[in-house]
C-alpha positions in Angstrom: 284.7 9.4 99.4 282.9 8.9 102.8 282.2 10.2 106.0 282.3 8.3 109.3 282.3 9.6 112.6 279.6 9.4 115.8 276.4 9.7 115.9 274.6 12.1 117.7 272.0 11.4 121.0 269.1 10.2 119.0 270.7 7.5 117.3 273.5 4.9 118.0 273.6 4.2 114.1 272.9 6.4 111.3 273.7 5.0 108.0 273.6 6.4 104.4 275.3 4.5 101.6 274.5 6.3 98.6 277.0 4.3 96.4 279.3 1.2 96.5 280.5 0.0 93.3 283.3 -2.5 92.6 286.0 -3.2 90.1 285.0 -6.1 87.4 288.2 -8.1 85.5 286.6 -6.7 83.0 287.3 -3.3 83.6 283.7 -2.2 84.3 282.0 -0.7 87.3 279.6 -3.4 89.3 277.3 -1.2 91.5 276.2 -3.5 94.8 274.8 -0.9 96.8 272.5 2.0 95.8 271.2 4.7 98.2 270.5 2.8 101.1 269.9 4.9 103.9 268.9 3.5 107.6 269.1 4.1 112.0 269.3 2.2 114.5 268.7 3.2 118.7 270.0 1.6 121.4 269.2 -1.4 122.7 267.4 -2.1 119.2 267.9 -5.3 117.5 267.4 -5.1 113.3 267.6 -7.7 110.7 268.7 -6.8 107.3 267.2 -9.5 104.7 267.9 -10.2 101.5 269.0 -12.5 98.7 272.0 -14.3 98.8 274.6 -12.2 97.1 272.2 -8.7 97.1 275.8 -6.6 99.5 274.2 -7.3 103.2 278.1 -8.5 104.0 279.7 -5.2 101.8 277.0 -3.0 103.9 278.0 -4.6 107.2 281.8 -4.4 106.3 281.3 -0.6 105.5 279.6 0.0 109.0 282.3 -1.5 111.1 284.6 0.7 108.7 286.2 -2.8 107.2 285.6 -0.9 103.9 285.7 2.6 103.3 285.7 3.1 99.9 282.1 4.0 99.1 280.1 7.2 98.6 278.0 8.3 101.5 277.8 8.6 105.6 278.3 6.3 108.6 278.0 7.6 111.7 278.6 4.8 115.1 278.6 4.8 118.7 280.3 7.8 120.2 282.7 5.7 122.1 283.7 3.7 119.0 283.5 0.1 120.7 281.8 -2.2 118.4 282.0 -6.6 118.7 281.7 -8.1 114.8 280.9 -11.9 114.6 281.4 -12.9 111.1 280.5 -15.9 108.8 283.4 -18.2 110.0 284.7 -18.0 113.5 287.9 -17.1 112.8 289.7 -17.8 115.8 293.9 -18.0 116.1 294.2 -21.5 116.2 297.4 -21.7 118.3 295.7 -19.4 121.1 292.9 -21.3 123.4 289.4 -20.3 123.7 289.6 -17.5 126.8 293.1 -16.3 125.1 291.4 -15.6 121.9 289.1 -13.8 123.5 291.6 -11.6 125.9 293.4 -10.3 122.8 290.4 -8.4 122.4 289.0 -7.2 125.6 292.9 -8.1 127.5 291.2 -5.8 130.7 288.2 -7.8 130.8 287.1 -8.5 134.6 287.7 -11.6 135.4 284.4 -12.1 137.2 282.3 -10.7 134.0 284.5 -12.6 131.9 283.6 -16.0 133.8 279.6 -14.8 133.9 280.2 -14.3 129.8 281.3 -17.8 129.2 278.6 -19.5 131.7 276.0 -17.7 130.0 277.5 -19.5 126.3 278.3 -22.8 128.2 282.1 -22.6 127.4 282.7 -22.8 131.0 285.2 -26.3 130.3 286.1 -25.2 127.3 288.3 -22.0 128.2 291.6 -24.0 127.9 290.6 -25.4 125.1 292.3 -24.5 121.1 290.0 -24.1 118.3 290.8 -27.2 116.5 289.6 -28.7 119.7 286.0 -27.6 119.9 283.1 -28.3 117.4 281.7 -25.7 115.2 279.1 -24.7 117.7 281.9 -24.1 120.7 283.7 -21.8 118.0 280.9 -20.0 117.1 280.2 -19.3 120.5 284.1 -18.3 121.2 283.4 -15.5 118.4 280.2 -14.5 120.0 282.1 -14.3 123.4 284.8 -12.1 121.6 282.8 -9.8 120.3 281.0 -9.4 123.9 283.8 -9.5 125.7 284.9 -5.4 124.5 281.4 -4.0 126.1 280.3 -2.9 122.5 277.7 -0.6 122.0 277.0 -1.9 118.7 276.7 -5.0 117.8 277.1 -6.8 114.1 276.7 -9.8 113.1 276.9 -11.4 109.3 275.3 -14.5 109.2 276.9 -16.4 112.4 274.3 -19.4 112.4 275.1 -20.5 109.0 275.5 -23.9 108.5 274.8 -25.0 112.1 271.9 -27.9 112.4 268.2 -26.2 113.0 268.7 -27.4 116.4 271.9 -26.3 117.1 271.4 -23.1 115.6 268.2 -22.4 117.8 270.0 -22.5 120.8 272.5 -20.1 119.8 270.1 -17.7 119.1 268.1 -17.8 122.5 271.9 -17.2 123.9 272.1 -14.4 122.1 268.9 -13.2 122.6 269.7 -13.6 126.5 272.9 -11.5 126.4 271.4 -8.9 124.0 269.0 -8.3 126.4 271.0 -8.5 129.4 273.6 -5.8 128.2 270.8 -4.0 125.7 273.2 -4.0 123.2 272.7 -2.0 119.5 272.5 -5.1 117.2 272.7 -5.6 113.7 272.7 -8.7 111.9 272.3 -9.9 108.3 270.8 -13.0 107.1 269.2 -14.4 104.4 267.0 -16.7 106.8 263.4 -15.1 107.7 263.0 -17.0 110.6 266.1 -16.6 112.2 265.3 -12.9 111.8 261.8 -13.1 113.1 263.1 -14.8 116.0 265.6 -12.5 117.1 264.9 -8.8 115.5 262.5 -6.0 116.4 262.8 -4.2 112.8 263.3 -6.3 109.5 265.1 -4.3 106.9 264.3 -6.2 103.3 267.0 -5.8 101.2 266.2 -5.3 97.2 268.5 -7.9 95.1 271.8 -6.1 93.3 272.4 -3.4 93.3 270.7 -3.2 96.9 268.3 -0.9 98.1 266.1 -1.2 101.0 262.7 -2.1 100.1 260.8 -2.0 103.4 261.3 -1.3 107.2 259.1 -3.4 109.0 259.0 -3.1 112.6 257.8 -6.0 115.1 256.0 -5.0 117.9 255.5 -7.7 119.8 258.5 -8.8 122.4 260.2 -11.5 121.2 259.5 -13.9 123.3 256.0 -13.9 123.3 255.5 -13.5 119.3 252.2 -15.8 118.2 252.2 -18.2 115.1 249.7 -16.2 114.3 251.7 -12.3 114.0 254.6 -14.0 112.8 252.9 -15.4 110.2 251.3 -12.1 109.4 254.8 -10.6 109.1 256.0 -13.4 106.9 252.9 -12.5 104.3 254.1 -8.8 104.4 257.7 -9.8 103.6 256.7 -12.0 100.5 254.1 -9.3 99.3 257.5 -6.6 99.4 259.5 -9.4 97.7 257.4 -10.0 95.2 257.4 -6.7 93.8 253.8 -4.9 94.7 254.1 -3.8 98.2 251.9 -4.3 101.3 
């Protein structure tokens, strides 16, 4: 059983999962998730990391309330409204770029909705059908969904997988700029440290299966302005957690 409903005014997310366990062919009972128990405030941006496999997509899937067979507590954004970008684009492929965003947000301004797609350079590409772009363009479609609904939360599972280092950099920077332009709640889970580093101002390290969070580390420094230097600092901290003794 569970319990999800708003959070109250000190947090935008409060989440307690003291249990998700699933069904094996076998009959047995595979625990993924074990007492993991985390907030989040406004305008925050956290990272959950962890081994590939260790539940970061079954805890995101539980806190957009995808999944709601798990023992514990979720509480959201008062007004409900959160934008998920997931692993694959998933896009309608018979409905253009701008229409698969309007089934979402189908009051959008127009005038926000043009600023939304300037700022992801998909300006020429709003007439456009999925099978038409590249994987970068459809990436940014999803990211312009999930914007387009004025979330207050924001989640995001992995969406720079599989993009070129290059590629996926300037995604990131784009997200960074609208983050911070609408100081959206945002949390996203990767297995990729840097990619974390570069974008989050609390790393959560996941524990491998069944998950429990090892370490909140917070980074202090704005993110554009982090040194070589503190980053690297972090990164020590991380593997010290990871390997098993702690800072």
């Amino acid at each position: 059983m569970n319990d999800a409903h708003p959070v109250g005014d000190s947090s935008l997310l409060e989440v307690h999962v003291a249990r998700k366990q699933y069904g094996t062919a076998a009959g047995a009972r595979l625990e993924v998730l074990h007492d993991v128990a985390f907030s989040l405030r406004a305008g925050e941006v956290g990272a959950v990391v962890g081994p590939s496999g260790c539940g970061k997509t079954t805890m995101l899937r539980i806190i957009a309330g995808l999944d709601r067979d798990y023992l514990g507590t979720v509480r959201g954004p008062a007004c409900g409204r959160i934008g998920m970008v997931f692993q694959e684009p998933r896009l309608l492929p018979w409905r253009t770029a701008e229409e698969n965003v309007r089934l979402v947000a189908p009051r959008a301004d127009a005038r926000d909705l043009a600023a939304l797609f300037d700022v992801l350079e998909l300006s020429a590409h709003r007439a456009q059908y999925p099978g038409e772009l590249s994987l970068g363009q459809a990436r940014r479609v999803a990211l312009a969904r999930a914007f387009a609904v004025e979330p207050e939360l924001l989640l995001l599972d992995e969406p720079f997988v599989s993009l070129d280092d290059a590629l996926a950099a300037r995604l990131r920077d784009e997200l960074v700029t609208l983050v911070d332009r609408r100081s959206v709640g945002t949390l996203m889970v990767t297995h990729d440290l840097d990619e974390a580093l570069g974008l989050a101002d609390r790393l959560l390290l996941l524990s491998p299966r069944p998950a429990r969070i090892l370490a909140d580390i917070p980074i202090r420094a704005p993110r554009r302005v982090r040194t070589v230097g503190e980053l690297a600092s972090i990164k020590a901290e991380v593997a010290t957690w990871l390997a098993g003794a702690g800072p």
